[in-house]
Every structure is written in structure tokens, then in C-alpha cells.
VOGU-3710 file (C-alpha; in Angstrom, 3 decimals, decimal comma):
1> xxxxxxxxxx> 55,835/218,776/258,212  58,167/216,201/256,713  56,834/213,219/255,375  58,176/210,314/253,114  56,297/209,428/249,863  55,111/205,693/249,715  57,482/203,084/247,848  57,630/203,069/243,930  54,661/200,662/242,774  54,785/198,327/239,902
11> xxxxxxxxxx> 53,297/200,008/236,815  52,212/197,414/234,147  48,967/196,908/233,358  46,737/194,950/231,165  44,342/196,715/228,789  41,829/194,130/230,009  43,085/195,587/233,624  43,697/199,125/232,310  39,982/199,362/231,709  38,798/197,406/234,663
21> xxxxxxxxxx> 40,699/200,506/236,521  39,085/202,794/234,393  35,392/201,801/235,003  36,869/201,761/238,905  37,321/205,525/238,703  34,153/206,412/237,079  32,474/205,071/239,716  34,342/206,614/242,416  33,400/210,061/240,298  29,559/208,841/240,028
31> xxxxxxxxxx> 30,203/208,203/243,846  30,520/212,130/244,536  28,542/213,595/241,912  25,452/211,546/242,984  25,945/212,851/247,111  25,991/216,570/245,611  22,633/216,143/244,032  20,284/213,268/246,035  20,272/216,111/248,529  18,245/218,352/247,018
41> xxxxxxxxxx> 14,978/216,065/246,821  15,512/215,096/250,319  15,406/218,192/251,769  12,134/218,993/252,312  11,693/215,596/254,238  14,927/216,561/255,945  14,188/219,994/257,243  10,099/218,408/257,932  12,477/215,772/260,505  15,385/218,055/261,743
51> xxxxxxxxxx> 13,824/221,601/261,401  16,113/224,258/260,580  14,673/225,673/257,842  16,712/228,871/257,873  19,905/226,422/257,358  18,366/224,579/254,431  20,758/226,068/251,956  24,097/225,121/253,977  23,301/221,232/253,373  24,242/221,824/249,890
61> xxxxxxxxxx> 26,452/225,387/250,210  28,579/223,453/253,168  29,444/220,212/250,825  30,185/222,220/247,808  32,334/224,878/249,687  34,590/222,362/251,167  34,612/220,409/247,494  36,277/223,497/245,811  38,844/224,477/248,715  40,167/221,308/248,813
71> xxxxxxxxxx> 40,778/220,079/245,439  43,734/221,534/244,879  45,252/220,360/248,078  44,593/216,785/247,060  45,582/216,952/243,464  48,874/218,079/245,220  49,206/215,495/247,483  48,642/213,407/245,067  51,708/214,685/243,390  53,443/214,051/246,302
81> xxxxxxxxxx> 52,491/210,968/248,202  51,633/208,980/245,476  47,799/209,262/243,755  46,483/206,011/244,608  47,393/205,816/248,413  45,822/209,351/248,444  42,759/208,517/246,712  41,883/205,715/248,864  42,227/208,041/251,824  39,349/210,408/249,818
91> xxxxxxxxxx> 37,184/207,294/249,683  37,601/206,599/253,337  37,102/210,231/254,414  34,029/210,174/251,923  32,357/207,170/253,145  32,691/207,782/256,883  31,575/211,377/256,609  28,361/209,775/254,683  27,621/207,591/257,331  27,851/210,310/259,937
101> xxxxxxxxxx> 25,072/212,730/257,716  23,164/209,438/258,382  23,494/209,904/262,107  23,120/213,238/262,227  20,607/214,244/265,021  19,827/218,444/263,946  20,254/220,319/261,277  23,920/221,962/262,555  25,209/218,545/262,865  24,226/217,322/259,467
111> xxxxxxxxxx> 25,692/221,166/258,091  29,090/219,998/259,471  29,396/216,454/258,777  28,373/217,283/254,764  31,512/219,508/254,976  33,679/216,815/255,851  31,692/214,943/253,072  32,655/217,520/250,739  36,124/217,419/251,781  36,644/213,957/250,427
121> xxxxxxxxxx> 33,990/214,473/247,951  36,539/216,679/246,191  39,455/214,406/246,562  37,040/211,565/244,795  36,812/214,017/241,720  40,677/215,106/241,566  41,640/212,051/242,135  40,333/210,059/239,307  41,131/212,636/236,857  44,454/213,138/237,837
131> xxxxxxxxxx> 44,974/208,518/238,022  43,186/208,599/234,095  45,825/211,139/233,523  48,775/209,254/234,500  47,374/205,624/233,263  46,251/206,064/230,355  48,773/207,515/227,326  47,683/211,392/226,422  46,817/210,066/222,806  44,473/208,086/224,556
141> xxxxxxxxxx> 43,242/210,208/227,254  40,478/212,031/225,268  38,782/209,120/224,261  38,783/207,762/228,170  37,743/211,149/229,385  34,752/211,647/227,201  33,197/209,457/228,945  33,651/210,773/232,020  31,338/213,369/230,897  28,194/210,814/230,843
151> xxxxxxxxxx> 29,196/209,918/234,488  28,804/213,562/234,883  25,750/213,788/232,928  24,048/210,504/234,984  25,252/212,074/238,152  22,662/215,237/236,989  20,185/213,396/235,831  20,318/210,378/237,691  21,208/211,743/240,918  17,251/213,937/241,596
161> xxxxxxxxxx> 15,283/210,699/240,986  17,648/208,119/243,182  17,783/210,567/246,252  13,375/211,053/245,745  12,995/207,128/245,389  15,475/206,280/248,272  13,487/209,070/250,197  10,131/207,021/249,781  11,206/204,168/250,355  13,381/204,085/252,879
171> xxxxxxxxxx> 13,779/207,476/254,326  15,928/210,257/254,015  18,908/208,978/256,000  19,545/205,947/253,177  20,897/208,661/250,742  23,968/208,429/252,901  23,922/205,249/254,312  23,990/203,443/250,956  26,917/205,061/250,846  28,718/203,002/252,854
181> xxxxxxxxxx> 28,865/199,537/250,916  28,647/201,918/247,964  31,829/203,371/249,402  33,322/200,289/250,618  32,927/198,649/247,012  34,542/200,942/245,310  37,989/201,549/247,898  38,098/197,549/247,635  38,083/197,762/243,633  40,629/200,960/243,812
191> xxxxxxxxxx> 43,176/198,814/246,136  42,697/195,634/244,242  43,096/196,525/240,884  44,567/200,071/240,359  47,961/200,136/239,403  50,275/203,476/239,295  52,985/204,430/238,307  55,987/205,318/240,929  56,455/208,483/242,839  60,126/209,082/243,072
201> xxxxxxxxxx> 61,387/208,268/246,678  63,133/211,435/248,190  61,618/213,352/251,301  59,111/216,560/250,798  57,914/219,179/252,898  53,667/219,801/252,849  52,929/223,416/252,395  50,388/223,762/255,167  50,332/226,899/255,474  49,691/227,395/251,418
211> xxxxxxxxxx> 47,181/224,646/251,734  45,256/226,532/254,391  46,113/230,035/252,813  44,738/228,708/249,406  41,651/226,869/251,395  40,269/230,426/253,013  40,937/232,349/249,640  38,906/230,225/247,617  35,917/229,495/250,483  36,134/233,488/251,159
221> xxxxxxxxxx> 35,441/234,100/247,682  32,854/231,423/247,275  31,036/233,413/249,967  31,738/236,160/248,443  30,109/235,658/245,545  27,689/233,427/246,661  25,944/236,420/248,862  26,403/234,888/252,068  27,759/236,483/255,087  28,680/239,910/255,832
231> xxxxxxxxxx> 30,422/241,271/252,260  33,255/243,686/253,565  34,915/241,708/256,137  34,566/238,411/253,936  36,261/240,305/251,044  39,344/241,785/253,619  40,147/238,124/254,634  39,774/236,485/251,513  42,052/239,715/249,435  44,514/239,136/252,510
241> xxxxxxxxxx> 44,149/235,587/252,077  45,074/235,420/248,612  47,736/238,018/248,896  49,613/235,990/251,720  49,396/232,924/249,497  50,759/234,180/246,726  54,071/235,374/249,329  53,708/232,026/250,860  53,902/230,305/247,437  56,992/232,190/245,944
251> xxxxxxxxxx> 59,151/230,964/249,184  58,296/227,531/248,957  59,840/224,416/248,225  56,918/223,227/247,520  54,065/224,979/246,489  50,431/223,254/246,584  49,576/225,330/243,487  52,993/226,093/241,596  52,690/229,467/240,587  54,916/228,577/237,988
261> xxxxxxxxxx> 52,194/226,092/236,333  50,843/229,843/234,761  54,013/230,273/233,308  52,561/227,976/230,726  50,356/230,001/227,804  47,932/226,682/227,544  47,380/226,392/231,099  46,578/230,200/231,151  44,679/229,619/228,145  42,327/226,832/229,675
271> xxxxxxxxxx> 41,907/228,116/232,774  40,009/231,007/231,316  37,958/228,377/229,323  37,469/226,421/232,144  36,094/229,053/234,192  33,827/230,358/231,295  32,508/226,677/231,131  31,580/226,491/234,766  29,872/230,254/234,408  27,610/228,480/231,562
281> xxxxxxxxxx> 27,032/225,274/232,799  26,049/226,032/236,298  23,930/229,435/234,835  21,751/227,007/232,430  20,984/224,518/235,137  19,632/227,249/237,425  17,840/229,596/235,590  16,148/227,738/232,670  14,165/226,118/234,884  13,138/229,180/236,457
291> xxxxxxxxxx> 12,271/230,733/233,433  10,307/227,954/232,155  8,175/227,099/235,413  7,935/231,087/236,108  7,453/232,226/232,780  6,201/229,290/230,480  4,114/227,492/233,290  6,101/223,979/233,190  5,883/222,277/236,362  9,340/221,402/238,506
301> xxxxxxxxxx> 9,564/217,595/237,124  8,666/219,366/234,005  11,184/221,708/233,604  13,930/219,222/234,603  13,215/217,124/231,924  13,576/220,143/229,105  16,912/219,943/230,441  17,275/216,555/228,695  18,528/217,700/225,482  21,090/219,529/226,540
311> xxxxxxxxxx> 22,508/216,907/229,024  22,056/214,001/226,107  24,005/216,540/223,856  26,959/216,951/226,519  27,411/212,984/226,436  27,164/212,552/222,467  29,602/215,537/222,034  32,152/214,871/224,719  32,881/211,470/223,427  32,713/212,507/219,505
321> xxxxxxxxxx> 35,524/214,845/221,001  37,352/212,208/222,561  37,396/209,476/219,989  38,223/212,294/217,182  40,913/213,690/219,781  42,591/209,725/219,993  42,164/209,197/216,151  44,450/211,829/215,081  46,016/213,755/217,522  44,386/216,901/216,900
331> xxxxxxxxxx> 42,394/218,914/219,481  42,313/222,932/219,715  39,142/222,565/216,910  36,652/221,213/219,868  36,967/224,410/222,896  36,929/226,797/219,767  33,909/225,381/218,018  32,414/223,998/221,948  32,631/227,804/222,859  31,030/229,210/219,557
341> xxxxxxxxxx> 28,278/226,718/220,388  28,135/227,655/223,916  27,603/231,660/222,750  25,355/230,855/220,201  23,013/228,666/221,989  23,358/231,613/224,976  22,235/234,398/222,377  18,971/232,497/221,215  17,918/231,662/224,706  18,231/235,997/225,480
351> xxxxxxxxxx> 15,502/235,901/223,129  13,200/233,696/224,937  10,128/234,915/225,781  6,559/233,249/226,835  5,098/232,416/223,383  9,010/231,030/222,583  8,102/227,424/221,185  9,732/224,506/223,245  11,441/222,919/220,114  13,392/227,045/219,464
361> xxxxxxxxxx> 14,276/226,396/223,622  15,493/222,672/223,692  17,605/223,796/220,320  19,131/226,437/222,077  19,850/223,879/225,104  21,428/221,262/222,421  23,962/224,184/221,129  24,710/224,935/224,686  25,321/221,042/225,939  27,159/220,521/222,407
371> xxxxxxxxxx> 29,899/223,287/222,879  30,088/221,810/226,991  30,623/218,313/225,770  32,764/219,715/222,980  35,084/221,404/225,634  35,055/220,380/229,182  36,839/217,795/228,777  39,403/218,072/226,225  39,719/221,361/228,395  41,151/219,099/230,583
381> xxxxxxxxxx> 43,321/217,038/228,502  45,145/220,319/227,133  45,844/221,186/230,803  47,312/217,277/231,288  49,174/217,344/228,477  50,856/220,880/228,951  52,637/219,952/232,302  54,903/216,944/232,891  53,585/213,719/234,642  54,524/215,068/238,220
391> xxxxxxxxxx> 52,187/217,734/237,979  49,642/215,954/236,811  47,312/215,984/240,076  47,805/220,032/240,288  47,087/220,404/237,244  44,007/218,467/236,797  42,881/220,017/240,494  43,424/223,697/239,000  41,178/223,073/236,202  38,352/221,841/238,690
401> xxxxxxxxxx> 38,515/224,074/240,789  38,544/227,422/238,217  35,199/225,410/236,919  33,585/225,013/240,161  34,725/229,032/241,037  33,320/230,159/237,185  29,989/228,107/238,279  29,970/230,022/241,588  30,594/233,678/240,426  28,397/233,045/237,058
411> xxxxxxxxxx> 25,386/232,013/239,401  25,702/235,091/241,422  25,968/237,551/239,269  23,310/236,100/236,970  21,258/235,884/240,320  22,081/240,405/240,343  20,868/240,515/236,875  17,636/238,506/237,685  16,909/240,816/240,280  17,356/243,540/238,874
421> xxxxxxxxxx> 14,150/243,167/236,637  11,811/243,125/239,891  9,107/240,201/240,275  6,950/238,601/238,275  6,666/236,827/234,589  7,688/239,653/232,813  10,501/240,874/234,821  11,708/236,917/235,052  11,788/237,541/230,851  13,985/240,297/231,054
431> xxxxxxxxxx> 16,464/239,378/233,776  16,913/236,179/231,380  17,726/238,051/228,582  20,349/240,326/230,351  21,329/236,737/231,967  21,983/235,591/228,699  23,079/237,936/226,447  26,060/238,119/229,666  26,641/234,913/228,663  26,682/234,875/224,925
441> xxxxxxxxxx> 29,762/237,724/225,304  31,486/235,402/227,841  30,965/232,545/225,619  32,389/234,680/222,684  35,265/235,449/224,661  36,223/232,193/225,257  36,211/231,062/221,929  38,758/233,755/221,495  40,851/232,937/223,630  40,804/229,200/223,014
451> xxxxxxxxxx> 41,688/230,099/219,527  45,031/231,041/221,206  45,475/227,837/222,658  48,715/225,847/221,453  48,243/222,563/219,769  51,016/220,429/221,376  51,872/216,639/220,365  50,052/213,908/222,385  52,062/211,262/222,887  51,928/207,454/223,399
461> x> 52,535/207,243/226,559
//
């Protein structure tokens, strides 16, 4: 398919209008994060209303399936068609799906219309990482995206108790009908005040078939790894998939994911990181709580709030990062010393047992959500600032999408080692510690390896 990029847009912009944009693009992020975890309160009153039990777990799988496929196809038409003209089309996608969820009338329906949610869910998250990326100068960048990590960390916390008080109050069906002026709000904001710089005029061909190639690769191995669906044929299709895409990729003109982007040793270097990050991350969110409401006897609300400490310590770190990061330049310190954190945080908790005091477990949790802040996202900045502006959006949607698969695979395999223990308190305690100690070498490794990581100049601009 041939299609002609949108005309060159003016680029200047205020700082007074620089940060109006900014605060724009959080909330588009805070727009998707919240949708991928109101859900989860809801659903009992959802399945009590629709039925379909047995599909309870596809309301959340479907939305962030489709997320992870599809990031890298926006980041590159991003690249392409120009970011902001794409992003708006993610916020339009994303509200309308929302308001369909709304109107769903069984449990199949609601399944496919949070796919299409996800869909533009995903292009919400690339999108405003990749615009931060291109407005704001790379000596800047890690102070502006540190704080995308408390939009993150509100989106966690924030996200459980919204979708339980909308659910009172006004029913399930308001967690995606608020959507809509929610929705509407922001794409009026985004049109009114971003403004990006130009995409050179010339005419491009869409890799479709890489797109859709890439698209059943990643979902295949999502389900893979996830444990749903028949395992042999599911690993055929997505090993052919990936196989074919890499072929497809080599021939074309171009490529929704440059294989040439892994040419680069940082981009190598922080994809492993970033995929050790979303094998952390994702394993501490689901299994501490376990532990502690199987083992330790906290209750559910409980145990979510002995996450706080490590969510508060994601926040302070992440922006300490950022602000240090736009003060002098410097960098490769905060993934080597986030990762130590991350492996030494991961080795106490293989130690936890029932007698373990809370204060030796909410330490443990403040090592772990200090070496995330510390290196999510200046993980991210590296990647920016190791390709040139026109890769930006791949980039950026690379990085994402290696977290979300590290946060996938991490879950299930963590999810073999529980099980391997057998049932009950005990077995819980020793499926954590082989959970953990797993982690605590992965965590290890990726300190390694961002030691190897390339401290390149930021610039001004």
C-alpha cells in the first residue's frame, strides 16, 4: 500500500507550551494504564451480569495481547506518517472501542471489543513516548520521562480503587464509558496544543505483511507462554511466524521493525535490560501477594497495600534518575546500580518465609522498586538516544514491547516454578524461593550486561 505522509508541521514551541504538551501525554498514558487495571475489580460484578465465567481471564488476556502486537506497528507508523496525526488516531480507536465494552451485551462481545481497546491502548503508550522523544532535547528527556514512571505507578495503584468505586456507584459499564469524555478531552488537548516536528514529504510503502507477520509472532508467543491454547501447534505458527518475518524484513523497503536497529550494541544492550525489567516487575506484582495472603495470612486489600513501598520507591527513584540524568549528562550508573538493586532485593525475598517480619519484606520491595525506577526509564532514553530522530517511534515501540514480552514469559515460568512445589503454605514458601532466587540470577545478569552499555553524548536538542 502506498500512502503519502502528512505535510511538514511547524515545530516551535514554548516551554510554557512544551510542558502543557507534556502533561497532555501523561494523561493520554494514565488514559491506558488505568483501562488495563479498573478491570480487574469489576470483574466479579461483570461475569455476576454477563456470565461467562470460563472467559473471565480473556477480559484482561484479550486487551493486553493486542497491546503488545501492536506497538511496534504504531511506533512505526509513527515514523512514517507523522506521530501526532497517528496518535490521535490511537485516541480515537481507544475511546470508541471503550464505549463499545460499555455496550457489550455477553461476555464474547465484551472479549472482542477489549481487543480492539487494546489495540489503541498500545498506540496511546508508544505514542507518547515516542512524541516526549522527539519534543523534548535528549539532555532533557530523562528528567521528563521520570515522571512518566509515577503515571505508571498511579495507573497501579490508582487504577484497583477507581474501577471498585465506579463499580459501586455507578455500575460496571462506567469504567468504560467515562472513557469517552475522558477520551475526548484528551484528543482535543493532543490536536490543540501538540506541536511536532516535520516528517519529510516523499512517498512510503507500509509493510503489511511484516506488520501482520510481526503481530502473530509476538501474540503466538504470548500464548505460548502464557499457557493458553494448544502448545505444539501455537509454537509451529508462531516459529514460522517469526521465521517469515525475519525474510519479510530483509526484502523490505521498509521494515516495521528495522532489523538493522540491532546492529546497534546499546539497543542490543537495553533490550536485554528491558526484558529483564518486565520479568521482575510483572513477577513481584503477582506473586507477593500470593505469598503474603497464602502464606502470611494478609487479606487481598491487605496485601496490595504492602505493595506500597515498592511502587512509592519506583516514583522517588525514576525521577532522582532523571533529574541526575539532565544535570550532567551522565547515565549508564542508574540500569547498573537499578539492576544490582533489582537482584538484591530478589535474593532477600527467596528467603521469605512465614515468621519473615513485614519491615525485612517491604525492604526487600523498596530495593526491588528502587533498581525499576532506577532503570526503566533511562532504559528508554539510552534506546532514544542511540538511533536518529526518524526512528524514534520504533525504537521506543521495541523497548515496550521486549518489557511487556519479559513480563509475559517471567509470569509463566515463575507460575512452573510455583507449581512445582504442590499446594498449600509450605509449598507456596518454596515455589517463592525458587521464584526468586530465578530472579536474583536474571537480575544479576542484567546488571552485567548493562555494564556493557555505551555512554553516548546527549545532546541539546
Amino acid at each position: 500500500m502506498i500512502l503519502s505522509p502528512p505535510r511538514p508541521e511547524p515545530t516551535a514551541m514554548s516551554p510554557a507550551r512544551l510542558r502543557a504538551a507534556f502533561a497532555v501525554l501523561l494523561l493520554s498514558m494514565l488514559l491506558a494504564m488505568l483501562d488495563n487495571t479498573v478491570v480487574g475489580t469489576a470483574m466479579p460484578t461483570i461475569v455476576a451480569q454477563l456470565g461467562g465465567l470460563g472467559h473471565l481471564a480473556w477480559v484482561v488476556t484479550a486487551y493486553t495481547l493486542t497491546t503488545a502486537a501492536t506497538t511496534p506497528v504504531w511506533g512505526k507508523l509513527g515514523d512514517l506518517y507523522g506521530r501526532k496525526r497517528v496518535h490521535l488516531s490511537a485516541i480515537a480507536l481507544f475511546t470508541a472501542a471503550s464505549v463499545a465494552c460499555g455496550f457489550a451485551q455477553d461476555m464474547p462481545q465484551l472479549i472482542a471489543f477489549r481487543a480492539v481497546q487494546g489495540v489503541g491502548g498500545g498506540g496511546l503508550a508508544v505514542g507518547a513516548l515516542s512524541l516526549i522523544g522527539v519534543l523534548v532535547p535528549p539532555r532533557e528527556r530523562g528528567r521528563y520521562q521520570g515522571m512518566t514512571a509515577s503515571v505508571m505507578a498511579a495507573g497501579q495503584i490508582g487504577g484497583p480503587l477507581f474501577g471498585g468505586l465506579v463499580t459501586s456507584l455507578l455500575g460496571w459499564r462506567w469504567n468504560f464509558f467515562l472513557n469517552l469524555p475522558l477520551g475526548l478531552a484528551v484528543f482535543a488537548a493532543t490536536a490543540l496544543v501538540l506541536v511536532v516536528p516535520p516528517v519529510p514529504r516523499r512517498r512510503v510503502h507500509l509493510d503489511a505483511a511484516g506488520a501482520l507477520l510481526l503481530t502473530t509472532a509476538v501474540t503466538g508467543l504470548l500464548l505460548v507462554t502464557g499457557g493458553t491454547g494448544p502448545a505444539v501447534p501455537l509454537t509451529v505458527v508462531t516459529v514460522g511466524a517469526a521465521v517469515a518475518f525475519v525474510l519479510v524484513e530483509r526484502r523490505s523497503s521498509e521494515p516495521v521493525l528495522p532489523l538493522s536497529l540491532f546492529a546497534r550494541p546499546n539497543l542490543r544492550l537495553t533490550t536485554v535490560v528491558t526484558f529483564v525489567v518486565g520479568v521482575i516487575s510483572f513477577g513481584t506484582i503477582t506473586f507477593v501477594p500470593l505469598f503474603q495472603q497464602t502464606v502470611q495470612g494478609a487479606s487481598p486489600s491487605g496485601s496490595g497495600t504492602l505493595l506500597l513501598p515498592m511502587t512509592l520507591a519506583v516514583v522517588v527513584a525514576s525521577q532522582v534518575a532523571g533529574r541526575v540524568t539532565s544535570r550532567t549528562g551522565r547515565y549508564r550508573r542508574f540500569p547498573v546500580i537499578g539492576a544490582a538493586a533489582m537482584a538484591a532485593g530478589c535474593a532477600v525475598l527467596a528467603t521469605a518465609h512465614a515468621g519473615t517480619p513485614v519491615w525485612l519484606t517491604s525492604g526487600a520491595l523498596v530495593l526491588v522498586g528502587t533498581g525499576l525506577g532506577l532503570a526503566t526509564q533511562v532504559v528508554m532514553l539510552i534506546a532514544q538516544n542511540t538511533v536518529p530522530v526518524a526512528e524514534i517511534g520504533v525504537a521506543t515501540a521495541t523497548t515496550t514491547m521486549f518489557r511487556t514480552i519479559g513480563g509475559a514469559v517471567g509470569t509463566s515460568v515463575f507460575g512452573a516454578l510455583l507449581a512445582t512445589g504442590g499446594a498449600g503454605p509450605a509449598a507456596v514458601v518454596t515455589g517463592m524461593s525458587r521464584i526468586f532466587t530465578v530472579a536474583a540470577v536474571v537480575a544479576a545478569v542484567a546488571a552485567v550486561t548493562a555494564w556493557r552499555i555505551r555512554e553516548l553524548p546527549l545532546g541539546d536538542r
